[in-house]
N, C-alpha and C positions, 0 to 999 in steps of 0.2 A: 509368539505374541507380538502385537504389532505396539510399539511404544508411540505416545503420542504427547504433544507437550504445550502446558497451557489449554483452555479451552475454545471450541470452534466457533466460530461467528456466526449467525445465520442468517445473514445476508438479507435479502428483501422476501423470505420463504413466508408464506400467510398457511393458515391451517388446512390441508387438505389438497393443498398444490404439490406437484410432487418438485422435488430435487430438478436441476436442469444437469447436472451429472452424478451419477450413481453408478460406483465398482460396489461388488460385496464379494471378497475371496478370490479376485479376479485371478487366473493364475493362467502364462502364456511361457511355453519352453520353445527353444530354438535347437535342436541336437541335444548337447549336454547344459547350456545356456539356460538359466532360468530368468527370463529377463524381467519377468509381473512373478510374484512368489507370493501371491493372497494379496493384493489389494484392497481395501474397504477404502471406500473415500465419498463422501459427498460434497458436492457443489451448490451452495444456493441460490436462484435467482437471485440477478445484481449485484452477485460478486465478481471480484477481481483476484485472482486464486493462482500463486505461482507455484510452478513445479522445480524444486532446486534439486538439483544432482549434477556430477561428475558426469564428465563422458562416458557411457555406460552404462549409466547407473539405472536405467530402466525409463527415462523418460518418454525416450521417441516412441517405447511399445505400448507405454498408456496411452497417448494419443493416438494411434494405431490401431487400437483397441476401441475405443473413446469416438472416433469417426469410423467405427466399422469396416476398415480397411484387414483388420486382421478380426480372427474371434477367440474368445478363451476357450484355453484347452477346459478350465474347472471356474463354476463360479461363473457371474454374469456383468453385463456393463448395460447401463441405461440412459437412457437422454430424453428430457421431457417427459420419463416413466415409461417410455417404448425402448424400441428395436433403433441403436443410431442409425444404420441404413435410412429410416422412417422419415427421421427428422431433417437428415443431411437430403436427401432427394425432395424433400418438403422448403427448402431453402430455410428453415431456424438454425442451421449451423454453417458457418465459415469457416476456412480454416488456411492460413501461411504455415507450411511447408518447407523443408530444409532442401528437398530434392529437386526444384523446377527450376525448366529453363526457358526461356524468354522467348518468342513464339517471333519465328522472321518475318521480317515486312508490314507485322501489323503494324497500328498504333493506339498509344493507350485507350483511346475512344473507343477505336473499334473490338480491342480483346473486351474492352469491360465489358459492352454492349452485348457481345457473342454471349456471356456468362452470364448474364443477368437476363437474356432470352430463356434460358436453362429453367428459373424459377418461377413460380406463378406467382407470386406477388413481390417484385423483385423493386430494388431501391433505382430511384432515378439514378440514372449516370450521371450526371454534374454533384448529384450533392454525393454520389461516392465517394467521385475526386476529391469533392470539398472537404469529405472526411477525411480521407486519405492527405490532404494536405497539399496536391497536386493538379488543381484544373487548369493552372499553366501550359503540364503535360500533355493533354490532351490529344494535340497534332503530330507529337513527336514519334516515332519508330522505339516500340518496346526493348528491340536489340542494341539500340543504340543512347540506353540510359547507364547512366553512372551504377555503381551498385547498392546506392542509396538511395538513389530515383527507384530503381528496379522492384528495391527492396518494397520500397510504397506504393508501387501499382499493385504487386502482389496483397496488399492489405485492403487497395481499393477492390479486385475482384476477389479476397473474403467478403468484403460487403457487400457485392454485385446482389446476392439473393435477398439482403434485408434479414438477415440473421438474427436473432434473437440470443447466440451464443456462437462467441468468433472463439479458435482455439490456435496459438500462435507456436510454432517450433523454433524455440530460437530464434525469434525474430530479428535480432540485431547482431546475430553473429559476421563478424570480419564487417562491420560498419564502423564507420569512423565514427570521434565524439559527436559532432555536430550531425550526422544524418542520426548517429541513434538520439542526438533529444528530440529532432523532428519528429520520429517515430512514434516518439512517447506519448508525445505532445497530442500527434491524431489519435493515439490508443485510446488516454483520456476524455476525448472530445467524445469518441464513441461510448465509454463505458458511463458518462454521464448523463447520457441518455435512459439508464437504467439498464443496459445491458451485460451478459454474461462473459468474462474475458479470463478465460484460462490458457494460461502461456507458460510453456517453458525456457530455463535459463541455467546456464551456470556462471550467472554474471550475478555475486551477491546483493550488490548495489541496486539493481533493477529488483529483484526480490524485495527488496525493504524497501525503495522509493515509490515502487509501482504496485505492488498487492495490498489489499487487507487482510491475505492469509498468504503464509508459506507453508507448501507441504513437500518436507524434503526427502525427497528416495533415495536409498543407498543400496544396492545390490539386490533391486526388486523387488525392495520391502518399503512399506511408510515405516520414516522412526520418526519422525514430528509431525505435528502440525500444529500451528500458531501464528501469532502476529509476531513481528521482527522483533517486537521488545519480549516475549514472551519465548524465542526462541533463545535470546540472549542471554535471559536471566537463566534458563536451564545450564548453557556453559558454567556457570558459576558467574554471581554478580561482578565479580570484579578479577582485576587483575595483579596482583603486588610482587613487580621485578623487586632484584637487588642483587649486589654485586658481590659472591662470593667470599673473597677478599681470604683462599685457603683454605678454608672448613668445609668439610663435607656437605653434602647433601639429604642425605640419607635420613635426618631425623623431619626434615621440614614436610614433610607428607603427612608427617603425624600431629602439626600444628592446629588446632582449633578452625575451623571453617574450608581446610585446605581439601580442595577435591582432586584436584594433578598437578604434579611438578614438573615442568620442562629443565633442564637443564642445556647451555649454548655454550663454552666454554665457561669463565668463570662469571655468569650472572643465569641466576637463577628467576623461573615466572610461575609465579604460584597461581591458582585461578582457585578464588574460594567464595564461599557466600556469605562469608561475616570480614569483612575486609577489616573491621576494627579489632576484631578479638584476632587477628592474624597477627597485625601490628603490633597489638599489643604480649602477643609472645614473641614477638621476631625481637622487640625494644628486652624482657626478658630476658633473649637469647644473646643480649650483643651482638646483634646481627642486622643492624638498618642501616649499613655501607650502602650509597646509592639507591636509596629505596624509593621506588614510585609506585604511586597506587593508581588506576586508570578503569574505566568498567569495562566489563567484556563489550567485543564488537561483534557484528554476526559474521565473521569472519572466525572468530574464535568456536562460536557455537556450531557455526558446519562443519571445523574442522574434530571438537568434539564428538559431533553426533555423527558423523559418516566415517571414525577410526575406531569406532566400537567393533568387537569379535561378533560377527553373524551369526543368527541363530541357525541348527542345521532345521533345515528342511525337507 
């Protein structure tokens, strides 16, 4: 059973439109690898929808799935209510890639150009760039851009077809600060045009700054979905260290609001959802040596939600 946390957004969806992404049970093995394990998920037009996981964790084969590059062994994927094939050959979907390499001797004008021939109602090339962030580039040799320039072309031929729905893989992986906030920066400019922006990450900062939904995979399962405060509160609201100071551990799990106890040599971090009634037994206990109280981060709750025991399948 798929856990999900908080309730789902529904983005710009009107009655009778379908979903602009739809898995139901989506399930994809590799050998013994189960990398999709029943997906249910929907996407609604004019969201911005992260995919958070570990390396592993099933991301790249929902996308895979999601632009029709692979199919489910069980269970189905949709896009705009068809076949992704449909959509993606139709130019409503774009998508950045983890796996491409930079094309010799073009330059940016020219690859965008080639790729936006491809679609029948395909976006100007100047205002791709413009989206992209980059009509500077234009003249420059694709092979010979930084990996942050690179990285931006590839976003401007996502948008070569005029997409209605871009899907990003790691977009900012091994980019430095300042080219990933450029990145961001053009992502935004596009999804405020009302468009659909489903991107993967295991950068959790991008997740909470850049979605109105995070839906986190762990071992080829959804175990959340929510907005970033609504994935935090699930960790437990709050956090309350304090410094051992000799005394065991062992009774503080049974403290009023207490849902797990870390222990790091001698200070302990409780994570509970009544952070007052915690205190107020720890002051009870003689035990508020070094005590802070602090709210969960979604740092906290990914590490909560993806160290859960999997369910078998």
């Amino acid at each position: 059973m798929t856990q999900t946390t908080g309730t789902r957004t529904s983005g710009t969806r009107t009655t009778g439109t379908p979903p602009a992404v739809s898995f139901t049970g989506a399930v994809k093995t590799f050998g013994d690898v189960r990398a999709a394990a029943g997906l249910d998920l929907e996407v609604a037009c004019g969201e911005t929808v992260a995919l958070l996981g570990r390396n592993g964790a099933g991301k790249s084969t929902a996308i895979s799935l999601l632009l029709g590059l692979n199919e489910p062994d069980e269970g189905s994927v949709a896009v705009f209510g068809g076949p992704p094939e449909e959509s993606v050959r139709a130019g409503r979907v774009g998508a950045m890639l983890q796996d491409t390499r930079p094309v010799p001797r073009a330059t940016v004008q020219e690859l965008v150009s080639f790729v936006a021939g491809r679609y029948p109602a395909p976006l100007p090339v100047a205002e791709a760039l413009r989206l992209a962030g980059i009509p500077e580039l234009a003249g420059r040799r694709v092979d010979r851009l930084s990996g942050g320039q690179t990285q931006r072309v590839r976003f401007a031929v996502a948008l070569a077809g005029n997409p209605a729905l871009i899907v990003l893989d790691e977009p900012t992986a091994a980019l430095d600060v300042e080219a990933r906030r450029a990145f961001w920066e053009s992502m935004r400019a596009y999804a405020r045009r009302g468009h659909t922006v489903l991107f993967s990450t295991h950068y959790l900062e991008e997740a909470d700054a850049h979605a109105d939904r995070i839906v986190v995979i762990d071992r080829g399962r959804i175990v959340a979905d929510g907005t970033g405060e609504q994935l935090k509160r699930s960790a437990g609201g709050s956090l309350v260290s304090l410094d051992l100071a000799g005394r065991g551990a062992r009774d503080l799990a049974l403290l009023p609001g207490v849902v797990a106890v870390e222990v790091r040599g001698e200070r302990a971090r409780l994570r509970t959802v009544d952070s007052d009634a915690t205190v107020i037994a720890l002051a009870g206990l003689g035990a508020i040596r070094g005590l802070e109280v602090a709210p969960a981060s979604l740092d906290d709750a990914f590490m909560a939600l993806t160290s859960r025991t999997p369910e078998k399948v």
